[in-house]
N, C-alpha and C positions, 0 to 999 in steps of 0.2 A: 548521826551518821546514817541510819536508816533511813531518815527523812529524803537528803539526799542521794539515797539512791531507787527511793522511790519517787522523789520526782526528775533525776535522771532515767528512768525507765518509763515515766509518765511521756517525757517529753518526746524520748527515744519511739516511742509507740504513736504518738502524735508525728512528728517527722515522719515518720513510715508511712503512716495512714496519707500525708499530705503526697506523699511521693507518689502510693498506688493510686491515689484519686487524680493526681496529674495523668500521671503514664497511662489510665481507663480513657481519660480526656483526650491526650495525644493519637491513642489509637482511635478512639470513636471518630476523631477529624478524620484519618488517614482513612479508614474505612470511609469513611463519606465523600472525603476527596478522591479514592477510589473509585468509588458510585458514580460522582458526576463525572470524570474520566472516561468510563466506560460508557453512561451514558452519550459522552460527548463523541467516543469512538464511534460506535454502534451508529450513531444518527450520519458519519460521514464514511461509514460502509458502505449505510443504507443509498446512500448519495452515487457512491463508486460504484453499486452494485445495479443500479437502474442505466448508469453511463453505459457500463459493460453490457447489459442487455440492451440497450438503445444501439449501441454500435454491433450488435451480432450480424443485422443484416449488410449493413455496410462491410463488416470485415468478410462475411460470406459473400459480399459480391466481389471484394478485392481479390480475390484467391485464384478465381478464373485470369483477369487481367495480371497476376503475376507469372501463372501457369505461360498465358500466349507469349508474353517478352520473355521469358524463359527458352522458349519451346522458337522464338524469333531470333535471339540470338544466336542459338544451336545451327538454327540453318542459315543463318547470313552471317556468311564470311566475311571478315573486314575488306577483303579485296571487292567483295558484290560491292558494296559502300564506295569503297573507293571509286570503283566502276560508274556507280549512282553519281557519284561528284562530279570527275572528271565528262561525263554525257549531261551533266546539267538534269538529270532524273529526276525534278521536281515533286513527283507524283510520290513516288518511292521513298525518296528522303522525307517528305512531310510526313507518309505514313509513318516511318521510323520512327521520326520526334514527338508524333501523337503517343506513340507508342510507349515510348522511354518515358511521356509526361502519366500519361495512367499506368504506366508501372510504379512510377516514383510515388504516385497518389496513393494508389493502393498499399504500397508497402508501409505512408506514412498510415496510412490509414490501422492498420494492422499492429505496426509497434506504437499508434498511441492507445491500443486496448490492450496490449503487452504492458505496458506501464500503467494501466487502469487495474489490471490484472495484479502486476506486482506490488503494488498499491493494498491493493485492498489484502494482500496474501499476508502484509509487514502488518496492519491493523489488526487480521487475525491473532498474527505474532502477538502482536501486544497486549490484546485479552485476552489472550492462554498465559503471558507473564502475569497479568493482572490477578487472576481465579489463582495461583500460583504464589502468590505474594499474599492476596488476603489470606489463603488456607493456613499461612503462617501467621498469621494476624489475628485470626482467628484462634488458633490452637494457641496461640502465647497468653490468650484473654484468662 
């Protein structure tokens, strides 16, 4: 009977051993999938974050042309407009629509560095989850 329960506790110890040497293995992938995750993050940052300084000047020049259709609206009353139609004001109406077209530009201009912006803010996110995840990863080791 002893026999028996010494190599039920042999085997029992063996099982064990095979378990913690899987679950070391499981984790050393996850860590490392980790790694190249984040390295994969980090290099389409890098990416977002050259767009976003590439477009600083363009969104700084868009702000002015949002400011003037702003500040064109405010003073031209739908009726001036209407007035411009009805006299056939070619001059006036084209400025307008120049107008309305570099606003529209600018603005795209501006929210697609907004979404460059939110972009890159969600990747942060996810390597604060990541250092976050391993730190558990780590302390379970």
């Amino acid at each position: 009977m002893s026999t028996q329960i010494d190599k039920f506790c042999e085997d029992l110890r063996t099982n064990m051993t095979m378990i913690d040497d899987n679950l070391r293995v499981v984790k050393a992938k996850a860590l490392g999938k980790a790694d190249e995750a984040e390295r994969a993050v980090r290099q389409q940052m890098d990416s977002l974050q050259k767009k976003i300084d590439g477009a600083k000047a363009a969104v700084e020049a868009a702000k002015p042309k949002i400011n003037r259709w702003v500040e064109e609206k405010k003073t031209t009353a739908q009726s001036k407009i209407a007035d411009w139609k009805a006299k056939g004001d070619q001059k006036s109406l084209q400025l307008r629509a120049d107008m309305a077209d570099a606003y529209a530009n600018a603005t795209s201009v501006i929210a697609s560095s907004a979404v460059d912006e939110a972009a890159k803010a969600a990747l942060e996110a996810l390597l604060a989850r990541f250092d976050a995840e391993a730190s558990k990863l780590k302390r379970a080791s």
